[in-house]
Backbone as CSV, one residue per row, in Angstrom:
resi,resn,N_x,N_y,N_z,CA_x,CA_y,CA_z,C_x,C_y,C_z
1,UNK,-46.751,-49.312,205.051,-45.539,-50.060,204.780,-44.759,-49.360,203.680
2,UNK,-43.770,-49.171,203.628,-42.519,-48.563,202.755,-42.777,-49.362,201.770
3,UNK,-42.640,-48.546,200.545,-43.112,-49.193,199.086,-41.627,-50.386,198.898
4,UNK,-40.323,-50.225,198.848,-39.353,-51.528,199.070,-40.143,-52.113,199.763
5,UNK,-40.543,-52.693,200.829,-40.575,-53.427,201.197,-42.148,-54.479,201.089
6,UNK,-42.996,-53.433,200.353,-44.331,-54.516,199.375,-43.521,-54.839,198.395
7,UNK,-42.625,-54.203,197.427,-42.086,-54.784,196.031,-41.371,-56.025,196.651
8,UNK,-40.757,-56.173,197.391,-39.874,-56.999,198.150,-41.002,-58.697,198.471
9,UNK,-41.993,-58.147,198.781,-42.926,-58.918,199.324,-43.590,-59.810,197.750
10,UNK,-43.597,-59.140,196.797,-44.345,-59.187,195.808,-43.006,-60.497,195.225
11,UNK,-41.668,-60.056,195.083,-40.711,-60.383,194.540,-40.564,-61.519,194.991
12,UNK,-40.296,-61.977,196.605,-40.053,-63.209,196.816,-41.192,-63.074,198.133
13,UNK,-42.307,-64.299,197.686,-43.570,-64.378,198.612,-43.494,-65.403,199.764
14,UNK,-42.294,-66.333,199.417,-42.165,-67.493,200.482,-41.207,-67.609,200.910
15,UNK,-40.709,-66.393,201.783,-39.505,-66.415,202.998,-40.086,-66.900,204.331
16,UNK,-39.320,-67.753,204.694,-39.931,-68.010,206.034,-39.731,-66.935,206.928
17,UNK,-40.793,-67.065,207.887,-40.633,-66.113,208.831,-39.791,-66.399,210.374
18,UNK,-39.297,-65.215,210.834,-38.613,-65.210,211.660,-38.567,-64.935,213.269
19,UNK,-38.355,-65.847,213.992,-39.318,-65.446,215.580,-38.203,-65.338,216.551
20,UNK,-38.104,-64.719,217.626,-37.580,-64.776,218.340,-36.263,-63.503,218.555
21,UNK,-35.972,-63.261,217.469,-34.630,-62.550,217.118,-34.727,-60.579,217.468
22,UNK,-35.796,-60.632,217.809,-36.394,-58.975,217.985,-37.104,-58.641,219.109
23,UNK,-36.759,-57.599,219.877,-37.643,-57.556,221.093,-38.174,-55.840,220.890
24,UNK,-39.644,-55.666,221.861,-39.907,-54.180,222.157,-40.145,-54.688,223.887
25,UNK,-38.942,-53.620,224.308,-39.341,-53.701,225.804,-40.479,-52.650,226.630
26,UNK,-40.265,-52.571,227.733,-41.508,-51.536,228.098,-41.159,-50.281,228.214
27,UNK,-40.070,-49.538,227.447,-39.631,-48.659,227.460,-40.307,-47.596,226.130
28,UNK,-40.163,-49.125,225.126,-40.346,-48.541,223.947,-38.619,-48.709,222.727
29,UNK,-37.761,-49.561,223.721,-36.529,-49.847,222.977,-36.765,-50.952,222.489
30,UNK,-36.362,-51.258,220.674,-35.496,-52.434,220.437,-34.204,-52.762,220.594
31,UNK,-34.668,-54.318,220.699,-33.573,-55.390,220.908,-33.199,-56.129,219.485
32,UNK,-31.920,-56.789,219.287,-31.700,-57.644,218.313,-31.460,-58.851,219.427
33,UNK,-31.734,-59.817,219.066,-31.556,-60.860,219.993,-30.789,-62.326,219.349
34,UNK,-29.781,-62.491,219.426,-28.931,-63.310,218.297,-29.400,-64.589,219.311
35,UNK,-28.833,-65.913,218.684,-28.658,-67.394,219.418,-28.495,-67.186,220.932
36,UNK,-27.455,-66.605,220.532,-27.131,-67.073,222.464,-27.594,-66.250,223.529
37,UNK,-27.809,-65.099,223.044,-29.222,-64.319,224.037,-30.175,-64.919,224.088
38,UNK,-30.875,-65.556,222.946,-32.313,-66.612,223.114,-32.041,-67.589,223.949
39,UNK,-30.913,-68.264,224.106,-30.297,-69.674,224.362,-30.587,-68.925,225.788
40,UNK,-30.616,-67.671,226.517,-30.181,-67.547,228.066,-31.368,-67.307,228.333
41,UNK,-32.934,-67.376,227.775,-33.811,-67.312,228.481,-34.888,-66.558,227.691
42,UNK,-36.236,-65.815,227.635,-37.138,-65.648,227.334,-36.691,-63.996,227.573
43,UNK,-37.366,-62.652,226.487,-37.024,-61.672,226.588,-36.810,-60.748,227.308
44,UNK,-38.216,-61.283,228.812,-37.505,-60.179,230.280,-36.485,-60.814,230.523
45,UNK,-35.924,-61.676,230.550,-34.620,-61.658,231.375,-33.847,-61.882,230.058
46,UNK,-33.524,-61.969,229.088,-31.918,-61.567,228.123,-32.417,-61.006,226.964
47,UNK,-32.459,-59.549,227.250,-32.835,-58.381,225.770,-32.028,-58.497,224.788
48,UNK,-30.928,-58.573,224.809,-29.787,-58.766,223.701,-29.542,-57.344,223.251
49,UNK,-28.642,-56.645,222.380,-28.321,-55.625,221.780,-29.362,-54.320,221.411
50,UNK,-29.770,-53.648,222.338,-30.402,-52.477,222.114,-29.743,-51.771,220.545
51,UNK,-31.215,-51.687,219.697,-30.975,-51.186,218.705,-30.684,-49.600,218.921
52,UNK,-29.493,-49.053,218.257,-29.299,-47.355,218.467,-29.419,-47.038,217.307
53,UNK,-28.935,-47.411,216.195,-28.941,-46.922,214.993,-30.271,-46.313,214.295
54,UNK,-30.876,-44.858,214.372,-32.034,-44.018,214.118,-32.917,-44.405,212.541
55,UNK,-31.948,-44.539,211.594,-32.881,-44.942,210.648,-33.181,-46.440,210.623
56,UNK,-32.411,-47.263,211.285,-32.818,-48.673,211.247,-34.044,-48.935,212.087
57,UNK,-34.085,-47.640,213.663,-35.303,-48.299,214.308,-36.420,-47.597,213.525
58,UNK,-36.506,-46.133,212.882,-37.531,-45.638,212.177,-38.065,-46.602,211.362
59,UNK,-37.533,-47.447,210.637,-37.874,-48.337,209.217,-38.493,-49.709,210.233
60,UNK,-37.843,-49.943,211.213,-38.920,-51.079,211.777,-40.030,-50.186,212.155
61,UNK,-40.258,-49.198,212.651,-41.546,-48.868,213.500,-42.824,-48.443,212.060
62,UNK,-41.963,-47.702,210.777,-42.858,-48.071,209.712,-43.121,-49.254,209.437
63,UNK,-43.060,-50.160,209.518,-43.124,-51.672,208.888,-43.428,-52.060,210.160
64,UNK,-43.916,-51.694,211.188,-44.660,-52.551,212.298,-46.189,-52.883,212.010
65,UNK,-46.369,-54.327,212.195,-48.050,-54.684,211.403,-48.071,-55.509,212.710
66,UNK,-49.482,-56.609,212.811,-50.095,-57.476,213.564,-50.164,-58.249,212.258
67,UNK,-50.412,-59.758,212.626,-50.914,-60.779,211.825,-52.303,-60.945,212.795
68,UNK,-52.995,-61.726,211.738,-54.361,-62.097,212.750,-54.613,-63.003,213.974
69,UNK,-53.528,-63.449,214.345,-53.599,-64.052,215.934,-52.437,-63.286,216.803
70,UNK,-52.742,-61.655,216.000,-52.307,-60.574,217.172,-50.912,-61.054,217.835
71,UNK,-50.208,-61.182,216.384,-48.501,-61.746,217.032,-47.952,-60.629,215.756
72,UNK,-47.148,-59.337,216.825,-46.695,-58.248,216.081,-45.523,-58.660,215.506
73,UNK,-44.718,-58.015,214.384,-43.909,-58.190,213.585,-43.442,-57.053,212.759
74,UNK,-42.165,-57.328,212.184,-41.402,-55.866,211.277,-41.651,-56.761,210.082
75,UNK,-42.278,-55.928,209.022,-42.081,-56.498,208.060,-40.312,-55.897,207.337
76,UNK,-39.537,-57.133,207.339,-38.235,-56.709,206.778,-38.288,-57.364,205.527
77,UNK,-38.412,-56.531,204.582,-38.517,-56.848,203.093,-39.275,-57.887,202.879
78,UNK,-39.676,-59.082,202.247,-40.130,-60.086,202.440,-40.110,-61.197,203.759
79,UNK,-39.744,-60.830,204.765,-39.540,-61.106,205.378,-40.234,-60.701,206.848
80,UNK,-40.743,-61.630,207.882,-41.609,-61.420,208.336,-40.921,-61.495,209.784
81,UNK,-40.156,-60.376,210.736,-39.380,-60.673,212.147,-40.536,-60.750,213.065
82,UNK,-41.104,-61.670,213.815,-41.878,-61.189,214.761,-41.261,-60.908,216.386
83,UNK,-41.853,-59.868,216.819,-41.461,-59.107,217.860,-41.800,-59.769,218.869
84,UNK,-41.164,-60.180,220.555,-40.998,-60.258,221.409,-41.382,-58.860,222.241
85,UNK,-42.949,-58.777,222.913,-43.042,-57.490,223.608,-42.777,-58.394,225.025
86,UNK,-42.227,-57.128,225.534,-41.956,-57.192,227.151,-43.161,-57.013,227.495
87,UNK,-44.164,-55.896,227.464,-45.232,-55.649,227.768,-46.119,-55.539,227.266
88,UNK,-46.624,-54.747,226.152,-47.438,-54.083,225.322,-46.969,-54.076,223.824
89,UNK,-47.548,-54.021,223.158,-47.359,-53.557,221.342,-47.106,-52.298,221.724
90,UNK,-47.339,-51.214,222.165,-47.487,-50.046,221.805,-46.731,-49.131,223.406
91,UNK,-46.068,-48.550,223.443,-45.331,-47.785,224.852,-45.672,-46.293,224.499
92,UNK,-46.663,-45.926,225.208,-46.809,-44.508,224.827,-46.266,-43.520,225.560
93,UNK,-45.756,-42.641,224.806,-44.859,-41.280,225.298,-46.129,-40.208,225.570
94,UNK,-46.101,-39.493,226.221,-46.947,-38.030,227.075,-46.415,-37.067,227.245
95,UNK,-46.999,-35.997,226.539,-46.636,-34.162,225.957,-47.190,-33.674,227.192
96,UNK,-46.944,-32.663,227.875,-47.342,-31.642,228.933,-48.726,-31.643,228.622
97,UNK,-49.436,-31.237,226.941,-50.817,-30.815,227.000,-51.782,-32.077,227.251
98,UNK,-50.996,-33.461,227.785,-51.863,-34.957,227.513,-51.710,-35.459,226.263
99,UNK,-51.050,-34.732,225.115,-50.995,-36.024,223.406,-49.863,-36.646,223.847
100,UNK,-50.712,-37.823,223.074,-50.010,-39.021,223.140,-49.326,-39.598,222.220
101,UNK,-48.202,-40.065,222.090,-47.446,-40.578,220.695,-47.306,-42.110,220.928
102,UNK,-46.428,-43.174,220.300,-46.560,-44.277,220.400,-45.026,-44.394,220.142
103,UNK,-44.491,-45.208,220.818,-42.898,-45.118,221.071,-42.245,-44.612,219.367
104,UNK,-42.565,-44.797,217.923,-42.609,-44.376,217.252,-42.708,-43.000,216.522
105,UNK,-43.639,-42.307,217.516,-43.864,-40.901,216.996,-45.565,-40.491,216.682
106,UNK,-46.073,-42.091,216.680,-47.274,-41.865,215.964,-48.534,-41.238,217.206
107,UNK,-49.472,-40.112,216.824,-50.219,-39.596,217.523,-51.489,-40.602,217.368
108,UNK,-51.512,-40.347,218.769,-53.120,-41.049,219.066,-53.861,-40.365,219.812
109,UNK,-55.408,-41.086,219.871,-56.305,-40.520,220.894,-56.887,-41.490,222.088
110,UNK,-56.350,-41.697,222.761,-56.531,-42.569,223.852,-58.370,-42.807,223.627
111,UNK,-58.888,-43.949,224.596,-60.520,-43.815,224.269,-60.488,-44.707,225.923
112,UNK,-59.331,-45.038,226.585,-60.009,-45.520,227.496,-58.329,-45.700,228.739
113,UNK,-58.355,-45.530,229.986,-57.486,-45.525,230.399,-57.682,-46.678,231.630
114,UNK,-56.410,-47.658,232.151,-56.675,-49.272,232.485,-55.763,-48.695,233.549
115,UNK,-55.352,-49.384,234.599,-54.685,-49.125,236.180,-54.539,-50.600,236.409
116,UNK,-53.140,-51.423,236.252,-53.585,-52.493,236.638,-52.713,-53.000,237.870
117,UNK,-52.755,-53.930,238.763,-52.731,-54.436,240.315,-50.991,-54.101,240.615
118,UNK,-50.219,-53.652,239.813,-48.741,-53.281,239.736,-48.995,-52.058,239.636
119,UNK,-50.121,-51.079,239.608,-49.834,-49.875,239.601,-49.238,-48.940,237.817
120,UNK,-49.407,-49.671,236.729,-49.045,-49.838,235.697,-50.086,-49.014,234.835
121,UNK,-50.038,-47.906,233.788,-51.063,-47.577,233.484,-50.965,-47.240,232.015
122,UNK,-52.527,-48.329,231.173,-52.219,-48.205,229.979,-53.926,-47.517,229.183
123,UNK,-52.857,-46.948,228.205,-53.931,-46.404,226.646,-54.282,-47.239,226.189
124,UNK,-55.833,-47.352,225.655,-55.837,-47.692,225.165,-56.388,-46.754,223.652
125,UNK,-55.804,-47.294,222.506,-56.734,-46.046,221.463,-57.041,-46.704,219.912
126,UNK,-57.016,-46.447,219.196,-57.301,-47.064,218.046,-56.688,-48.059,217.115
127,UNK,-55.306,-47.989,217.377,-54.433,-49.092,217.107,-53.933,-49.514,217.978
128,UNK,-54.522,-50.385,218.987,-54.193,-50.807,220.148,-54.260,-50.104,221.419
129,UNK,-53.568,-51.057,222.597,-53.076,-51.204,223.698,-52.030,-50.691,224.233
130,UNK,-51.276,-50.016,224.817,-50.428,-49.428,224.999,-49.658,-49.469,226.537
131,UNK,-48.520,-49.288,226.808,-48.574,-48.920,228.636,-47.791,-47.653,228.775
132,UNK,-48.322,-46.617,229.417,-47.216,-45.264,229.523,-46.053,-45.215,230.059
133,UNK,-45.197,-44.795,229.282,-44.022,-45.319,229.346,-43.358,-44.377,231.169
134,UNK,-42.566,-45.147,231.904,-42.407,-44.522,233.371,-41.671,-43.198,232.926
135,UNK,-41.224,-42.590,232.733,-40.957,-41.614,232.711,-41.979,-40.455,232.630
136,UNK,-43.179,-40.681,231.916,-44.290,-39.922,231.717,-45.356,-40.115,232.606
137,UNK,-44.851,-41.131,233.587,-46.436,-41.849,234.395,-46.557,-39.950,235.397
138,UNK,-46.072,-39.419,235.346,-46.550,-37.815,236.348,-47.534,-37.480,235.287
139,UNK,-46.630,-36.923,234.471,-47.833,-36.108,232.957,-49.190,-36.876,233.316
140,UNK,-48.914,-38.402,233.386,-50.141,-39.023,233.436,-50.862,-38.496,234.306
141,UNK,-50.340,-38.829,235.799,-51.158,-38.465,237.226,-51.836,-37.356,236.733
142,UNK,-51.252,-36.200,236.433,-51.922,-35.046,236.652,-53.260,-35.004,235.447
143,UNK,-52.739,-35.689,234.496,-53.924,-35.926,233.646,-55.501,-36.667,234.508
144,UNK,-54.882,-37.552,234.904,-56.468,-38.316,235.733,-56.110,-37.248,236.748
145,UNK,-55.650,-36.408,237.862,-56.400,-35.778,238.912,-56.945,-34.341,238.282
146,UNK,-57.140,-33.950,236.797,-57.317,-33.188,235.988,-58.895,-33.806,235.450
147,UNK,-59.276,-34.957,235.185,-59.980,-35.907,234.656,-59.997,-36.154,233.359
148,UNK,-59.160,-35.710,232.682,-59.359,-35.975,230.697,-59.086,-37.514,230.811
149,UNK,-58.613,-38.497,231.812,-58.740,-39.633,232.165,-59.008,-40.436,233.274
150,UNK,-60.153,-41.152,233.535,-60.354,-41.879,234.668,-59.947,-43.256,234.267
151,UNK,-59.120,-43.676,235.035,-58.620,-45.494,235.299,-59.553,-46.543,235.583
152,UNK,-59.378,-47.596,234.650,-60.525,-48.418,235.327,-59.587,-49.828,235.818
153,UNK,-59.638,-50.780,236.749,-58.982,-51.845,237.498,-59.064,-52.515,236.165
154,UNK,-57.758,-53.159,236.371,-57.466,-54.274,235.368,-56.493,-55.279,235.762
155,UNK,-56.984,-56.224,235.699,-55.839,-57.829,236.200,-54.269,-57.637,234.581
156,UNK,-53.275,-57.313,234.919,-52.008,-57.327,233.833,-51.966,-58.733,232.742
157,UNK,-52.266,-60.020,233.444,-52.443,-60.870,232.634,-53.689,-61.272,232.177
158,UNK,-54.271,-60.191,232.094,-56.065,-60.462,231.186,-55.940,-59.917,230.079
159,UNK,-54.777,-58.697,229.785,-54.567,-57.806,228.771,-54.494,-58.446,227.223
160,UNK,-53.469,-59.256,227.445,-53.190,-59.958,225.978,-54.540,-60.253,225.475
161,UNK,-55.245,-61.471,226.140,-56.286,-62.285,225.533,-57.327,-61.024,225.309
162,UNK,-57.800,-59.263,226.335,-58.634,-58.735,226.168,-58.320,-57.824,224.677
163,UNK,-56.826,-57.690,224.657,-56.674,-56.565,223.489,-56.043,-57.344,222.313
164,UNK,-56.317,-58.709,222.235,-55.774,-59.555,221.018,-54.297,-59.553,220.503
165,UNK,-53.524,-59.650,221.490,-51.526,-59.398,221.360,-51.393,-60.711,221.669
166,UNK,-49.898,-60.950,221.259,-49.470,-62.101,221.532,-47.628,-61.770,222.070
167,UNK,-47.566,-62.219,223.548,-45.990,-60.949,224.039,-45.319,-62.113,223.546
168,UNK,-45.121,-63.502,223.087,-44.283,-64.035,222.774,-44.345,-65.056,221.486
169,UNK,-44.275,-64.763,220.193,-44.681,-65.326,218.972,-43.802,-66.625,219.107
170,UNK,-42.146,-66.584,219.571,-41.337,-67.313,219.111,-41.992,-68.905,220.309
171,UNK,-42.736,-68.086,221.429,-43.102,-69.530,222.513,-44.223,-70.320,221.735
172,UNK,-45.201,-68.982,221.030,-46.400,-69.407,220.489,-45.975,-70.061,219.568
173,UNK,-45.033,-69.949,218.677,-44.664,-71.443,217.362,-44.046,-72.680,218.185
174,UNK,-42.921,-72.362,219.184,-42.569,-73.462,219.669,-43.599,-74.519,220.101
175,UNK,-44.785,-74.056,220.139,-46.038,-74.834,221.297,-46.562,-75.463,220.224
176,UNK,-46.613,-74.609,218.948,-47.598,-74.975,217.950,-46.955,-76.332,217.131
């Protein structure tokens, strides 16, 4: 976490936190998601304003954490946005040689590779769960008919509860 934003944390400790207003789709893009994008429905169907601006999405993807019932979030200064995933916490990008980055930049080492009933195929590696992002799903192929990865069957809605995510924080408070 960016040192502003522990001093920030330290400074004012009881900001409420914020749900709903942020999305990661399965691309690996943020969303800002104001009132009336929320008002039209749940994050696959109204993303709201794709973030473009480069140092604003760098500073969320540093300040990307989990809380302990695996509901991801930016820490924005004291302030706690939690994220709306379309799919996954984590959208991993694929280099010609098989490394793997995390829509962020960050390198990983995969430890296990999932195939699930949509044909969908995710990393998994040390900070999570991941799904390869479509543009890279070839790099992939040739990786498993290469074998540095074999796929194992996986049901898409077993994922959350197996890899401890939560794709919608703002439904999970509404319920709570």
């Amino acid at each position: 976490m960016d040192d502003i934003v522990i001093k920030a944390l330290v400074k004012w400790p009881n900001v409420p936190h914020c749900y709903g207003w942020l999305g990661l789709d399965a691309r690996g893009n943020w969303f800002m998601r104001d009132d009336k994008t929320q008002a039209m429905g749940p994050f696959a169907q109204a993303k709201g304003s794709q973030l473009r601006h480069e140092k604003l999405v760098d500073f969320i993807q540093r300040n990307y954490e989990h809380d302990e019932r695996g509901q991801w979030f930016f820490q924005n200064g004291p302030q706690r946005v939690y994220v709306e995933l379309e799919a996954t916490p984590w959208i991993w990008r694929l280099a010609d040689d098989f490394g793997v980055t995390s829509q962020g930049g960050r390198p990983v080492e995969p430890s296990e590779c999932l195939l699930d009933e949509d044909g969908k195929l995710y990393l998994v590696a040390d900070i999570g769960l991941g799904l390869v992002h479509t543009q890279d799903v070839g790099i992939a192929a040739d990786a498993i008919e290469q074998g540095v990865w074999t796929p194992k069957d996986v049901r898409a809605a077993d994922l959350p509860g197996r890899f401890g995510y939560v794709t919608s924080p703002a439904a999970a408070q509404s319920a709570a």
